[in-house]
C-alpha positions as CSV (number, residue, x, y, z in Angstrom):
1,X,106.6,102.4,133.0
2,X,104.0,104.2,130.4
3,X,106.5,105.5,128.2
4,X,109.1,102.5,128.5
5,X,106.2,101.0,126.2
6,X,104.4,103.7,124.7
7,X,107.9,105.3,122.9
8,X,108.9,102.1,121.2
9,X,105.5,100.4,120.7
10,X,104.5,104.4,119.2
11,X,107.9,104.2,117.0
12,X,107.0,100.6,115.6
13,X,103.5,101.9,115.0
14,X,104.6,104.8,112.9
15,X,107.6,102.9,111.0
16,X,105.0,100.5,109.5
17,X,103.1,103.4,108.5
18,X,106.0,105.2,106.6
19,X,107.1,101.2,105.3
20,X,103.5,100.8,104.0
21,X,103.5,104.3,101.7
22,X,107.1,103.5,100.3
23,X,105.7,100.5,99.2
24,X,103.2,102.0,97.2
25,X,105.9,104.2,95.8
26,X,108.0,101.6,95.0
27,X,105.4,99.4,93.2
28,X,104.6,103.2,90.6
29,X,108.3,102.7,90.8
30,X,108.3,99.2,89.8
31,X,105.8,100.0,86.7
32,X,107.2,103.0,85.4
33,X,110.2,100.5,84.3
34,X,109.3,98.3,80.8
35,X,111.5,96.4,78.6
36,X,112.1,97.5,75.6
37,X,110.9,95.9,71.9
38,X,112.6,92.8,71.0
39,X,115.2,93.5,68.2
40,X,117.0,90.5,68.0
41,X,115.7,87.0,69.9
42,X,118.9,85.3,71.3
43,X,118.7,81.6,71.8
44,X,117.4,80.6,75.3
45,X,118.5,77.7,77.7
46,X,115.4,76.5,80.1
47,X,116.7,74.7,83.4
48,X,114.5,72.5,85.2
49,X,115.3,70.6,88.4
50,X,112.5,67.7,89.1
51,X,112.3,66.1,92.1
52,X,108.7,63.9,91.9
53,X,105.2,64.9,90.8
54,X,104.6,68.0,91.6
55,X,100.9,69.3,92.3
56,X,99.8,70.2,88.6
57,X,103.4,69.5,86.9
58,X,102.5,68.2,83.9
59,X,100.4,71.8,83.6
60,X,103.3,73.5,84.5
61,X,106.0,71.9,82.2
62,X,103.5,72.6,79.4
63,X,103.9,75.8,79.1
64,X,107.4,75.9,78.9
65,X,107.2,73.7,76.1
66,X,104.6,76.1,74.2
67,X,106.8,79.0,74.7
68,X,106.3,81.6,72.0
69,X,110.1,82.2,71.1
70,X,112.2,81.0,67.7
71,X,115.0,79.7,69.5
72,X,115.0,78.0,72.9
73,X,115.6,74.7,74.3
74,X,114.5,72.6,77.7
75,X,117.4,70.8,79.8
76,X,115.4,68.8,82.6
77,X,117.4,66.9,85.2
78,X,116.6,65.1,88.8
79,X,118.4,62.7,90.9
80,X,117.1,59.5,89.9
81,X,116.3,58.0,86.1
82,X,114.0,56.6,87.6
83,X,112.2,59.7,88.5
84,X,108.3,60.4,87.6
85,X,109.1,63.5,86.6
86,X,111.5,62.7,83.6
87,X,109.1,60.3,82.6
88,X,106.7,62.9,82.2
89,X,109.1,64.8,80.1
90,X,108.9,62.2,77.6
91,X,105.6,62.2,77.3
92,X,105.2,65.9,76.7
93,X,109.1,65.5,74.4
94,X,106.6,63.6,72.0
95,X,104.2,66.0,72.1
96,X,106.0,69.0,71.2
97,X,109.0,67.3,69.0
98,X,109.5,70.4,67.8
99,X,111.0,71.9,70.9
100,X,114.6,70.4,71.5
101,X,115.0,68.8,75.0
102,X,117.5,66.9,76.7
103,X,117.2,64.8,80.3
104,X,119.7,63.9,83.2
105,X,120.1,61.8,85.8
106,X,122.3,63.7,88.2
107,X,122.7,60.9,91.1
108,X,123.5,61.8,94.5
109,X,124.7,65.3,94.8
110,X,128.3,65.8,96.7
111,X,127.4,68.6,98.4
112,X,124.1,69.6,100.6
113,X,122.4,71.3,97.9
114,X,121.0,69.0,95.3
115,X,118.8,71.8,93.4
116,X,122.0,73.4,92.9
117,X,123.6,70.4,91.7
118,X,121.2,69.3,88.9
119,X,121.6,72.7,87.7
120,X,125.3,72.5,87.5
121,X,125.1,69.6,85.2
122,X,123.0,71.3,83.1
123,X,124.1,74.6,82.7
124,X,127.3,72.9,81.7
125,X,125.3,70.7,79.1
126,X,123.5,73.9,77.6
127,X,123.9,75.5,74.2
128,X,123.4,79.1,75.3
129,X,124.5,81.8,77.1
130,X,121.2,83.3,78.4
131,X,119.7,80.6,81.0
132,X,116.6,80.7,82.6
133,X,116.8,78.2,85.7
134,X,112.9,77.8,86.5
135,X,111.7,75.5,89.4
136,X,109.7,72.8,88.7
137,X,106.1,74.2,90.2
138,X,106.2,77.7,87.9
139,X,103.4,77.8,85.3
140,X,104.2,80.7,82.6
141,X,102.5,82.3,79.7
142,X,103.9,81.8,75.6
143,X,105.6,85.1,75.7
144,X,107.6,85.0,79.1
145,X,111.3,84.4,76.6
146,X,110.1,87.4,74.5
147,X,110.0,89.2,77.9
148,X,113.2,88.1,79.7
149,X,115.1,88.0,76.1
150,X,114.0,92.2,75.6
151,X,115.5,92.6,79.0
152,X,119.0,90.9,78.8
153,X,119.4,93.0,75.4
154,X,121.1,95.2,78.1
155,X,124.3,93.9,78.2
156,X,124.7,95.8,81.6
157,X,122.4,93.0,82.8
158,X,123.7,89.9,84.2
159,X,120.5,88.6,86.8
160,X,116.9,88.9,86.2
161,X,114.6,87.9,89.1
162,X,111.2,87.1,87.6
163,X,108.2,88.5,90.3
164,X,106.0,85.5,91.2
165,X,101.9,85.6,91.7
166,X,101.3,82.5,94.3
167,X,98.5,80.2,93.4
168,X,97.4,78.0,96.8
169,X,96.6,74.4,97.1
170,X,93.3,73.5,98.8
171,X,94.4,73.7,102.0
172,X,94.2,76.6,104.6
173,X,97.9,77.3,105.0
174,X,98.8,77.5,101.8
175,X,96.0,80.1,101.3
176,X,97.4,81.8,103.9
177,X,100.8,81.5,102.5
178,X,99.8,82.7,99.4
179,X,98.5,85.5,100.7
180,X,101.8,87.3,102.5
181,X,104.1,86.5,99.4
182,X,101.7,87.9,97.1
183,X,101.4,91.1,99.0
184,X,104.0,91.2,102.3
185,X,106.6,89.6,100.2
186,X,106.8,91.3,97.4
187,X,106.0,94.6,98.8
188,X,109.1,94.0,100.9
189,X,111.5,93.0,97.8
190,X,110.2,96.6,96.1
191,X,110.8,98.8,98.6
192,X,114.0,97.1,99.0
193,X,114.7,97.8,95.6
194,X,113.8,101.4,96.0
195,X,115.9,102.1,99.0
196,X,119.0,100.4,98.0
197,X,118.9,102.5,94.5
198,X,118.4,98.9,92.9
199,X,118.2,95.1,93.4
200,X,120.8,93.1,95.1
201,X,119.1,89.9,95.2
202,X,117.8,87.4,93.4
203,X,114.5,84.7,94.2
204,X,114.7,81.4,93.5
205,X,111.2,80.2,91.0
206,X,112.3,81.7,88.5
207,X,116.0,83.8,87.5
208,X,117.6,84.5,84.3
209,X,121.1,85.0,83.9
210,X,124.1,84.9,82.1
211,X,126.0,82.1,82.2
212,X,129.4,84.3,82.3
213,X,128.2,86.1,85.0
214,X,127.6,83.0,86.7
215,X,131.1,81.9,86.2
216,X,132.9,85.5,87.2
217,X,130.6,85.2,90.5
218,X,132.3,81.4,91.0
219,X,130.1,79.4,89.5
220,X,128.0,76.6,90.9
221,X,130.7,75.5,93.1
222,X,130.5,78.3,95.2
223,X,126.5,79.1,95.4
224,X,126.0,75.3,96.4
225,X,127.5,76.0,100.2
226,X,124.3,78.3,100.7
227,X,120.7,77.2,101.5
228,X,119.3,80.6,99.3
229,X,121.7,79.9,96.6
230,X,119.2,82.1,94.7
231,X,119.5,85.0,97.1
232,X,123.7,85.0,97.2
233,X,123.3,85.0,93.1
234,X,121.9,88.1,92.9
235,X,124.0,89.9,95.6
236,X,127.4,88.5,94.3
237,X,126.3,89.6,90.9
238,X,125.6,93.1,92.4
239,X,128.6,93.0,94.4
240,X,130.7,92.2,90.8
241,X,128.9,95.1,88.9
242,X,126.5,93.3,87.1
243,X,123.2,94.6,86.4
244,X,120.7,92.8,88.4
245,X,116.7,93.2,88.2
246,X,113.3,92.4,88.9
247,X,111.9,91.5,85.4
248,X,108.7,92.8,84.2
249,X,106.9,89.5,83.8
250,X,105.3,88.2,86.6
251,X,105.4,84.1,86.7
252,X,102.7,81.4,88.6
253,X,104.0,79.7,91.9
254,X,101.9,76.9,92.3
255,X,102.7,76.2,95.9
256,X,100.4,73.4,96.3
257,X,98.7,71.7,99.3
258,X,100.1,71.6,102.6
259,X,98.7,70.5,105.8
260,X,99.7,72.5,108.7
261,X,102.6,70.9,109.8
262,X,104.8,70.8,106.3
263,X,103.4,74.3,105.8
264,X,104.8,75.5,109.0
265,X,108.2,73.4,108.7
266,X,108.4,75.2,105.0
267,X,107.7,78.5,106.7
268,X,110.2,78.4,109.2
269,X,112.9,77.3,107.2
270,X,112.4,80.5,105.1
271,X,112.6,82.6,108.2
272,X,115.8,80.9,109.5
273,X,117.6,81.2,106.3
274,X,116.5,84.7,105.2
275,X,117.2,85.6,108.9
276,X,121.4,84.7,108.0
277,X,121.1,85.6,104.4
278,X,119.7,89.3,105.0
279,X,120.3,89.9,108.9
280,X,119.4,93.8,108.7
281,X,117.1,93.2,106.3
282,X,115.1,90.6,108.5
283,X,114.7,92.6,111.4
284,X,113.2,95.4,109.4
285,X,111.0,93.2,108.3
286,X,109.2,93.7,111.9
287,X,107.8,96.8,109.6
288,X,106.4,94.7,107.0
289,X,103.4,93.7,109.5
290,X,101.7,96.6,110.4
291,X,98.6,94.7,112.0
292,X,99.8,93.2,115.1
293,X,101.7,95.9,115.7
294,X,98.7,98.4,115.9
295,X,96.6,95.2,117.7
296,X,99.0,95.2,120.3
297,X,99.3,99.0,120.2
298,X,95.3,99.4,120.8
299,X,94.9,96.3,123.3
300,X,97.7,98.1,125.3
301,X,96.2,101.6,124.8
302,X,92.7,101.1,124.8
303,X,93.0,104.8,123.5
304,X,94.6,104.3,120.6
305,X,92.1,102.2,118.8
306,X,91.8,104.8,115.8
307,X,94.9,104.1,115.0
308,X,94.4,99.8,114.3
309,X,91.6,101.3,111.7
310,X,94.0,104.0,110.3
311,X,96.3,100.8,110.2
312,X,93.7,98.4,109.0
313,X,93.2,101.1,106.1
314,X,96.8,101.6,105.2
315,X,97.9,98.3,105.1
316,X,95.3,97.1,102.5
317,X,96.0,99.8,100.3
318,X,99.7,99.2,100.3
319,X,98.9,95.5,100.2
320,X,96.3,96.3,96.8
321,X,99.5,98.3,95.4
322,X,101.3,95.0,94.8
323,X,98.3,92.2,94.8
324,X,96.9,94.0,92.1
325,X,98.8,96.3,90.2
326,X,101.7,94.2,90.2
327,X,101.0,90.9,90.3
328,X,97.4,90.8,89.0
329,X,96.5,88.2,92.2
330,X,92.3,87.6,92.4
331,X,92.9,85.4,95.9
332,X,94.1,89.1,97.8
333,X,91.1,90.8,96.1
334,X,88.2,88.7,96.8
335,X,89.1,87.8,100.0
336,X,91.5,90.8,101.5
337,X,90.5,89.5,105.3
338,X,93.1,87.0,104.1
339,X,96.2,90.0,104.7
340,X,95.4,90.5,107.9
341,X,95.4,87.1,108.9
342,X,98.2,86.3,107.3
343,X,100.0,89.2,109.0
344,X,99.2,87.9,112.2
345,X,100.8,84.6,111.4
346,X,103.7,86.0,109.5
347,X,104.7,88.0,112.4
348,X,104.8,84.9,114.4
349,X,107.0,83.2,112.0
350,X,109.0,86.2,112.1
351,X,109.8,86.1,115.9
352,X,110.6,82.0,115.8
353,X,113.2,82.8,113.0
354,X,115.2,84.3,115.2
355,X,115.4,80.8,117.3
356,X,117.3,77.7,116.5
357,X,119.9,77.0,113.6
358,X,118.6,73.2,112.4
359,X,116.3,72.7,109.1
360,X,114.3,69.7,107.6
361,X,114.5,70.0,103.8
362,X,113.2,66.8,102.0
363,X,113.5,64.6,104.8
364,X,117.0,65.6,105.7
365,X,118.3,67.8,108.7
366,X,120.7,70.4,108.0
367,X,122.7,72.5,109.9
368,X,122.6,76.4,109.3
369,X,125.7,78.7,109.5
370,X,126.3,82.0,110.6
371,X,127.0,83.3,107.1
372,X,124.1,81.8,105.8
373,X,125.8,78.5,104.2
374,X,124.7,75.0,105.9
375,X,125.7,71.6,105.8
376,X,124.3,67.6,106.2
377,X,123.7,67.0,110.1
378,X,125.0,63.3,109.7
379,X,123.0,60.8,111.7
């Protein structure tokens, strides 16, 4: 009965071990990779779906409108005219009327997934070929288009993920929250990069693209059958021989203020859809939480307790590669208790993913598929 539990527990153990130094390799990796000067600046579409105020939106759409680029403009569009978000718009549009913007009303979408339908009508509305599709809670610096724009003068590239440093509410969970994607998260994406000799995905706050790699892939009316719309972009790129990425500027997700319950709802839902977009992917993530695995390990095998420090150790140091090198987070650094805690809760998370097929997403139930596409539970 001892080895039934010490072989695969002692296996697990060791496998976060080896997860947590590839992912200090791949974030030197990561780094060693810049863009190049900008030659020539191409004009630049911004796409913004609104849905409400946001936590700090105003904040956040300012500094899309003080971009420091020569040619870009900002297409905004939510469900309702009546929305407080493109109200907003207008105030800042008077602000900056130097910065050419344009506003939609896109009115009940026909299919499940209404982000992907607001940017649909305005992909089709925008001047240029290079689009930036940016949620509505990212806060940026001036120079982010100089960035992305020095990438895409690869014309191999057709996706650009941007890497995204969370910025929590005042409540607990998102803390919390904030904490696993601004280490376990992202460490995770980098040594996914690393192993599968590049990116074949794509998250959704912030992604540059093409707009005629967008088409070849089958265009909106294809990515709108899938929950992470933004996760099948990047892999049907990859899949077409586009050149996909994870750009070199790192963006601001504010994620806001939750109380337990929305945070938990919110968390879930990521677990059930990554769980059917990635299936081999999600159980390795087991890996990616190297603390409960060594506190199970040592409460077990009292004997083993060396090994939950050797883990403790380890894990922060893979967890300061990306926190800090990469994404420049202070939350992680001042308060790196945080990881482990997180860690604990993540890996809960982790095991309910693999349980029911139903999601709540604004209010709404939806049913999710095998294949990772879902569709309206009607009631």
């Amino acid at each position: 009965m001892f080895w039934l539990l010490a072989v695969p527990l002692g296996c697990l153990l060791v496998g976060s071990w080896v997860f947590c130094v590839l992912t200090v390799v791949a974030v030197r990796l990561y780094l060693a990779v810049r863009p190049p000067a900008l030659a020539r600046p191409e004009p630049v579409s911004i796409l913004k779906p609104l849905h409400g105020l946001d936590e700090g939106l105003e904040q956040n759409l300012r500094t899309f409108f003080e971009q420091d680029y020569p040619s870009f403009e900002l297409l905004f569009a939510a469900r309702d005219a009546a929305d407080p978000g493109l109200a907003l718009v207008e105030r800042l549009r008077a602000e900056y009327p130097h910065v050419p913007v344009r506003t939609y009303a896109a009115g009940e979408a026909p299919y499940p997934n209404a982000k992907v339908w607001s940017l649909s009508i305005m992909m089709r509305e925008a001047a240029h070929d290079l689009l930036v599709m940016s949620d509505s809670d990212i806060r940026v610096t001036p120079e982010m288009l100089r960035v992305i724009a020095a990438e895409f003068q690869d014309p191999a590239l057709g996706v650009a993920t941007c890497p995204y440093r969370a910025v929590p509410g005042g409540s607990a969970w998102s803390v919390l929250e904030a904490a696993g994607m601004n280490n376990e998260f992202w460490g995770g994406a980098l040594v996914a990069r690393m192993v599968e000799g590049g990116v074949r995905f794509a998250v959704g706050p912030t992604i540059a693209a093409r707009r005629r790699v967008l088409e070849d892939i089958g265009g909106w009316e294809r990515l709108c059958q899938y929950l992470a719309e933004d996760f099948v972009m990047g892999q049907f790129a990859a899949e077409r021989g586009h050149g996909v990425i994870l750009s070199s500027y790192v963006i601001e997700h504010r994620i806001g203020t939750q109380s337990m319950r929305p945070n938990f709802a919110h968390r879930l839902r990521w677990n059930r859809s990554t769980r059917r977009s990635r299936p081999a992917g999600y159980v390795g993530q087991i890996f990616t939480n190297p603390f409960p695995i060594a506190l199970l390990c040592s409460a077990i095998f009292p004997a083993l307790w060396p090994a939950l420090i050797f883990t403790v150790v380890l894990r922060l140091i893979a967890a300061a590669a990306v926190f800090h090198a990469v994404l420049r987070d202070p939350l992680c650094r001042r308060r790196p208790w945080l990881i482990l805690a997180q860690d604990l809760l993540s890996f809960v998370f982790w095991i309910a993913g693999f349980f029911g097929n139903t999601i709540n997403w604004r209010g709404r139930q939806y049913l999710l598929l095998s294949d990772g596409r879902f569709q309206l539970i009607q009631r």
